[in-house]
N, C-alpha and C positions, 0 to 999 in steps of 0.2 A: 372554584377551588379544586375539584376534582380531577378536573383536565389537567391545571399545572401539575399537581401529583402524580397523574399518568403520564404526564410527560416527560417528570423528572425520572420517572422510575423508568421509563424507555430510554432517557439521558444516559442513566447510571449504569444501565442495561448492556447499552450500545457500547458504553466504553468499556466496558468490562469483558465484553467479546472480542476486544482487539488482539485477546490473547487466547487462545483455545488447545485443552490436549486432542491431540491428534490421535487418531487408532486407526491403522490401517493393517494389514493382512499380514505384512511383512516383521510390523516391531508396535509394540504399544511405546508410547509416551511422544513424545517430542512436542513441538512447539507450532501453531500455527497463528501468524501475523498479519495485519493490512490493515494499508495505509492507502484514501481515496480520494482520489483528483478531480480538480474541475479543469480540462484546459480551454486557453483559446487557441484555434485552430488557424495556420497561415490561410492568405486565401485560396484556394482553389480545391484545399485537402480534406477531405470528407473523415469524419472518424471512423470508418471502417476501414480506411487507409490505415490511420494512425495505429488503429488496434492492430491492425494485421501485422504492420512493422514492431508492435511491441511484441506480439507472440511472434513472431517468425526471427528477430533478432536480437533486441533488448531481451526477452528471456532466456535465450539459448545462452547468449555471451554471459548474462547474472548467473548461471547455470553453472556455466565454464571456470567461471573466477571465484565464485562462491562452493566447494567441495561441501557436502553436508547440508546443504539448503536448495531449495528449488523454489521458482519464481510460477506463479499463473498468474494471467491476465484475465480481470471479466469484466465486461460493460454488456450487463442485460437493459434493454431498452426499454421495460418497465421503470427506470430510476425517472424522479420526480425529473432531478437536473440535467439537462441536453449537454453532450458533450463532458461525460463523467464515467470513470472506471474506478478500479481499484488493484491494485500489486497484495497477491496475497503469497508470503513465503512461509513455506513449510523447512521447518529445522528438521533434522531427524531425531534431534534431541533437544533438552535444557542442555548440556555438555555444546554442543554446536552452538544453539545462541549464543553462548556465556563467550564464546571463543571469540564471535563477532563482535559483543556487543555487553563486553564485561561486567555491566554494570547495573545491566539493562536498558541504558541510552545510548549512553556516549560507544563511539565506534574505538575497537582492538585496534592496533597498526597493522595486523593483517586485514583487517573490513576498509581500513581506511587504501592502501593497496591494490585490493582487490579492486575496489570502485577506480581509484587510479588508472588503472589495467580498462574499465570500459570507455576511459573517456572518447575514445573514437563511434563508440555507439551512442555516448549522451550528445555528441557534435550533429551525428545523423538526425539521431530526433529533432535538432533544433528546425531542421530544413519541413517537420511536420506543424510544429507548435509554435507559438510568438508566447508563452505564459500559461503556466497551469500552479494550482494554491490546492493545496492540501482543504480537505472538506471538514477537519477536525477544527480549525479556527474560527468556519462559521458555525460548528455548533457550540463554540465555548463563545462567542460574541451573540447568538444567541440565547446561553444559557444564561448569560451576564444581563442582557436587555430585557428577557423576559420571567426567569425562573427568579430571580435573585433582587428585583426591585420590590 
């Protein structure tokens, strides 16, 4: 019984850090986000490939199209899951989020746009990846299986 308790309370934890204020040198408040991936890799393409083409081009160009938000990439190699990163965007504000992402979900018609504007960069990734899932569905399909029976 205890375990599941630590667990759930790392559950509630985990998800609850998906939002974080930000304090940096320049300006207090703003928003920091991220959302973590499992891909599978085409054959021949090593993830330090993949990662490098997301930091070197996928974040520049989210960069470019996204005014008010900046994109980092990280995949430390401690993570349990092989072949897993995470997209963490720094808003510079609530005001910037809210812009993208009005609602707190659903995407502005400038986000929706904007993303519009990278599709030549989501095309390049594909020549990296054959499938990558978001790692938020296996911990809700695990919280379902294990926390909640």
């Amino acid at each position: 019984m205890k375990t599941k308790t630590f667990l759930l309370l790392c559950l509630f934890l985990g998800f609850g850090l998906t939002q974080l204020s930000v304090q940096t040198s320049d300006h207090i408040g703003g928003i920091l986000v991220f959302d973590t991936y499992i891909v599978t890799l085409r054959p021949g393409v090593t993830m330090d490939q993949y990662v490098d083409f997301l930091k070197s081009k996928y974040a520049s160009e989210y960069d470019k199209n996204f005014p008010g938000s900046k994109m980092i990439i990280v995949s430390p190699d401690f993570w349990m899951k092989k072949n897993q990163y995470s997209f963490f965007f720094n808003f510079e504000s609530l005001k910037e989020w809210y812009r993208y992402y009005p609602n707190g979900t659903e995407m502005s018609a400038e986000a929706k746009a904007a993303w519009e504007k990278m599709k030549s960069v989501k095309q390049e990734e594909s020549k990296y990846i054959l499938d990558s899932r978001r790692v938020d569905a296996e911990w809700e399909q695990w919280f379902n299986e294990v926390l909640v029976k």
